[in-house]
C-alpha positions as CSV (number, residue, x, y, z in Angstrom):
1,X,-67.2,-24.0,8.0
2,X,-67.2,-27.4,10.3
3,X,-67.2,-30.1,8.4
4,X,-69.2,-33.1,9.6
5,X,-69.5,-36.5,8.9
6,X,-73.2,-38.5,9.9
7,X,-72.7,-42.1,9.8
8,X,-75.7,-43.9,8.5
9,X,-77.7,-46.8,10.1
10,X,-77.4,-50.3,8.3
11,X,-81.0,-49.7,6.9
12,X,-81.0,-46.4,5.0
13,X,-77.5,-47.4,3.6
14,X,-78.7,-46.5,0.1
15,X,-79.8,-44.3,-2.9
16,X,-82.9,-43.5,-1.2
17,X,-82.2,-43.6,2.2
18,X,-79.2,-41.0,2.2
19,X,-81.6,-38.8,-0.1
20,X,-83.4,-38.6,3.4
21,X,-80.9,-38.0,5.6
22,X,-79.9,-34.9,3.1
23,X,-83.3,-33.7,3.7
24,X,-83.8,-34.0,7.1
25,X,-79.9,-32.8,7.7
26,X,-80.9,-29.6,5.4
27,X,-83.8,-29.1,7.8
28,X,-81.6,-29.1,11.2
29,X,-79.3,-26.5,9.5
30,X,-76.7,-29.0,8.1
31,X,-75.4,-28.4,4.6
32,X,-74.9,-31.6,2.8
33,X,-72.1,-32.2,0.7
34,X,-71.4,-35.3,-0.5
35,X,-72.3,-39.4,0.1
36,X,-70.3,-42.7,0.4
37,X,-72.2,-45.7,1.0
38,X,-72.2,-45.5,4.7
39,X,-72.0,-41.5,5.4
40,X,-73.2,-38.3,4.4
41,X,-70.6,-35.3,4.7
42,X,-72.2,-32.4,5.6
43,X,-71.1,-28.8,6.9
44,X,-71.9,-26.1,9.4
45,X,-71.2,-22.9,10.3
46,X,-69.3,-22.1,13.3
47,X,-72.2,-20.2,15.0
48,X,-74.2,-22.8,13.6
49,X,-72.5,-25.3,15.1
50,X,-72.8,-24.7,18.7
51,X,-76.6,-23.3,18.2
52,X,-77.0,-27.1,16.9
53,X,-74.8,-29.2,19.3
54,X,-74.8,-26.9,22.8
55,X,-71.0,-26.4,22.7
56,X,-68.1,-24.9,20.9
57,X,-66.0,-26.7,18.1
58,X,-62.3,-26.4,18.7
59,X,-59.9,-25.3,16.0
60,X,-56.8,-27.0,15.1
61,X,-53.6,-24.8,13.7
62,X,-52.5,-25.6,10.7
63,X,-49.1,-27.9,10.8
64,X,-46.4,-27.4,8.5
65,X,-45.1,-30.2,6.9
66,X,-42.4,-32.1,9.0
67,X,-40.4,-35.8,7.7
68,X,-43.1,-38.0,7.5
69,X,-45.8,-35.6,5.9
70,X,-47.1,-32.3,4.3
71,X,-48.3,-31.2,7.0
72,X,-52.0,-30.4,7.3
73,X,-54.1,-27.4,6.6
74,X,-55.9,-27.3,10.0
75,X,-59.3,-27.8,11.1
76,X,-61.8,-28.3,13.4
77,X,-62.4,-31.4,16.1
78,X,-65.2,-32.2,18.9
79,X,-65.7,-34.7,21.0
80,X,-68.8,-36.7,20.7
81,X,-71.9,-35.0,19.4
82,X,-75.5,-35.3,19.8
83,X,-77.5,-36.0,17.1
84,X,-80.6,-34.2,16.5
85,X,-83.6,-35.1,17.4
86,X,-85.1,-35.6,13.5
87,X,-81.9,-37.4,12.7
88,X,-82.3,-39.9,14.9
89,X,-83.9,-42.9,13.4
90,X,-81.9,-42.3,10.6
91,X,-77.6,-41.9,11.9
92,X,-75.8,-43.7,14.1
93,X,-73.3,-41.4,15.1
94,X,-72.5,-37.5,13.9
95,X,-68.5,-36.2,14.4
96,X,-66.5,-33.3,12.9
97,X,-64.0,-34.4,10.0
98,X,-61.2,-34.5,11.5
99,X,-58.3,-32.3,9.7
100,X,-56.6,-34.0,6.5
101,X,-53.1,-34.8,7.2
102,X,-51.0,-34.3,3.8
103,X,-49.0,-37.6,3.0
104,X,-45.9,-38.5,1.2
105,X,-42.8,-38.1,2.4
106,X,-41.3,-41.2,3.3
107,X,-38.5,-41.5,6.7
């Protein structure tokens, strides 16, 4: 799974509004996760993803951890998306999470 996060215009910035935006991304074959104030996570599949956005995803290896981190358990990144039509009025911007970097090891 791709894992996505839509970035919410000013005005829908709350309890209601990113009730919407689950809807409507549930409708466009997103799979909505979780909510901040300001975004909606959401994720895809990868055959999913290109049927939505008109290109491939690109994995990224995992990394194992090195002096300054844990490393990171790999992931997915894409350059800028399109949003969907229905999802318009409603994001600003849609992007793949990019992969968590593990922290705490210290130089």
């Amino acid at each position: 799974m791709v894992k996505l996060q839509l970035l919410l215009r000013k005005e829908w910035r709350n309890a209601e509004g990113i009730n919407h935006v689950k809807r409507i991304a549930s409708s466009v074959g997103l799979t909505p996760t979780t909510a901040g104030t300001a975004s909606v996570s959401a994720v895809i599949s990868l055959v999913d993803f290109e049927a939505t956005f008109g290109k491939p995803v690109e994995g990224v290896d995992p990394r194992p951890p090195g002096q300054r981190d844990f490393g990171s358990p790999g992931g997915y990144v894409s350059g800028d998306l399109p949003v969907p039509d229905p999802l318009k009025g409603y994001i600003e911007s849609i992007s793949v999470a990019p992969p968590h970097t593990r922290m705490g090891r210290s130089s």
